[in-house]
C-alpha positions as CSV (number, residue, x, y, z in Angstrom):
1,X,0.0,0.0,0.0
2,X,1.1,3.5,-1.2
3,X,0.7,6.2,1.0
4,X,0.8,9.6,-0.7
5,X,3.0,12.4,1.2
6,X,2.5,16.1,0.4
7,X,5.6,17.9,-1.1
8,X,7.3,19.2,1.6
9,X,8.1,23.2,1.3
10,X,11.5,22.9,0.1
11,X,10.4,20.9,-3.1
12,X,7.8,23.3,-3.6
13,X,10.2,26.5,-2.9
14,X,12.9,23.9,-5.6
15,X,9.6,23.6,-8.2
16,X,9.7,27.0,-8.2
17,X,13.2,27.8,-8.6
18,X,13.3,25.9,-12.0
19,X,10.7,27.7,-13.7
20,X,12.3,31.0,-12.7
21,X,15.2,33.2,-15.1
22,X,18.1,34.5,-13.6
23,X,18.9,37.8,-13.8
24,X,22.3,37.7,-14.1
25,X,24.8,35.1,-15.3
26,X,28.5,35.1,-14.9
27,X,30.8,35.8,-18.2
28,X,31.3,32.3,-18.6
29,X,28.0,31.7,-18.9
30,X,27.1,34.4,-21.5
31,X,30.1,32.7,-23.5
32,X,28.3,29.1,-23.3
33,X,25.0,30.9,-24.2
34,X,26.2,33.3,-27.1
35,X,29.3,30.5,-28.3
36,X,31.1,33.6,-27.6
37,X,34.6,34.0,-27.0
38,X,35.0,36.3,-22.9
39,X,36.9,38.9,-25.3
40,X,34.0,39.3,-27.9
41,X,31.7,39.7,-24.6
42,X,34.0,42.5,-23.4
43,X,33.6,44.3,-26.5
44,X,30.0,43.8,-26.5
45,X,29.6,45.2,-23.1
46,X,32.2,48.3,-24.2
47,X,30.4,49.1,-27.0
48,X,27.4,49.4,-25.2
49,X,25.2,46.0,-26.8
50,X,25.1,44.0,-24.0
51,X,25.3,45.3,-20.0
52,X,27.8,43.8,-17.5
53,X,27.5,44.6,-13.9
54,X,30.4,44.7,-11.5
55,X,29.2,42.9,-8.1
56,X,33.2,43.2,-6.8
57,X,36.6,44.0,-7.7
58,X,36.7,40.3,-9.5
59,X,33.5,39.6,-9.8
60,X,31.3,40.9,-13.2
61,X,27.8,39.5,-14.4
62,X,26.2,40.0,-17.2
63,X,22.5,41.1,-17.8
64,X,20.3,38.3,-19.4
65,X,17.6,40.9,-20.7
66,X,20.7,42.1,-22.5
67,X,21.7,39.4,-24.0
68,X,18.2,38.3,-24.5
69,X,17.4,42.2,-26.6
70,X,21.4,41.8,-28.6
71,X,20.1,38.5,-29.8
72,X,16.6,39.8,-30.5
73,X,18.7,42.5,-32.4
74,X,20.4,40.3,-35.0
75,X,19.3,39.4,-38.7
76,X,17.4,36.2,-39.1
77,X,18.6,33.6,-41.4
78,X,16.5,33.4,-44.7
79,X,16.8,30.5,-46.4
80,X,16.9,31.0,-50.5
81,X,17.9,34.6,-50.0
82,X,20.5,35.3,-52.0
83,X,24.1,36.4,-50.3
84,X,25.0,39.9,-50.3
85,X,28.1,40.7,-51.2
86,X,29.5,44.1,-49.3
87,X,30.6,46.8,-51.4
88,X,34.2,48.3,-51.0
89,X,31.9,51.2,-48.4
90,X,30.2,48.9,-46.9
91,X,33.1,46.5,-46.1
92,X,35.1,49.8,-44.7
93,X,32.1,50.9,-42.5
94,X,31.8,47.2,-41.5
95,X,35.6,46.6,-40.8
96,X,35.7,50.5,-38.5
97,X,32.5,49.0,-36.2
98,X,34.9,45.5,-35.3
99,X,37.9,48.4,-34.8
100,X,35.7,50.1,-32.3
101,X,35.0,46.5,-30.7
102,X,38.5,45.7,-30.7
103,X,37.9,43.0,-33.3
């Protein structure tokens, strides 16, 4: 015979933990997330597209709602669209925007 037990509060209080987002995740984390190299998610944060928060002198997190609005923020993939090749402006605009990144 089974008898049924009623969750106690911590597994409730742990149910409830699951379903909820952080609000901040360490660099490493963002890199996992993003497939990101720690650099590339400096130069993010420096440049203003993603928000890092200092919680220390060694410690830094990153925003997920800003990662979550720089990923919102980038062109979908269509599939048959054609690839655009950059013109000779368009490559110089492109390659001063990675020079202000640091890329």
């Amino acid at each position: 015979m089974m008898v049924y037990a009623p969750p106690s509060t911590m597994d409730r209080a742990m149910q409830v933990l699951e379903n909820v987002k952080p609000t901040l995740i360490s660099v490493e984390e963002a890199c996992t997330k993003l497939r990101l190299s720690r650099s590339t998610i400096y130069a993010l944060a420096r440049s203003g597209q993603i928000e890092i928060k200092r919680l220390g002198p060694k410690i830094s997190r990153v925003v997920v709602e800003s990662l979550d609005r720089y990923v919102a923020g980038l062109p979908s993939f269509q599939p048959g669209s054609p690839i655009k090749t950059l013109t000779d402006e368009e490559r110089a605009e492109r390659d001063a925007d990675l020079a202000k990144l640091g890329l």
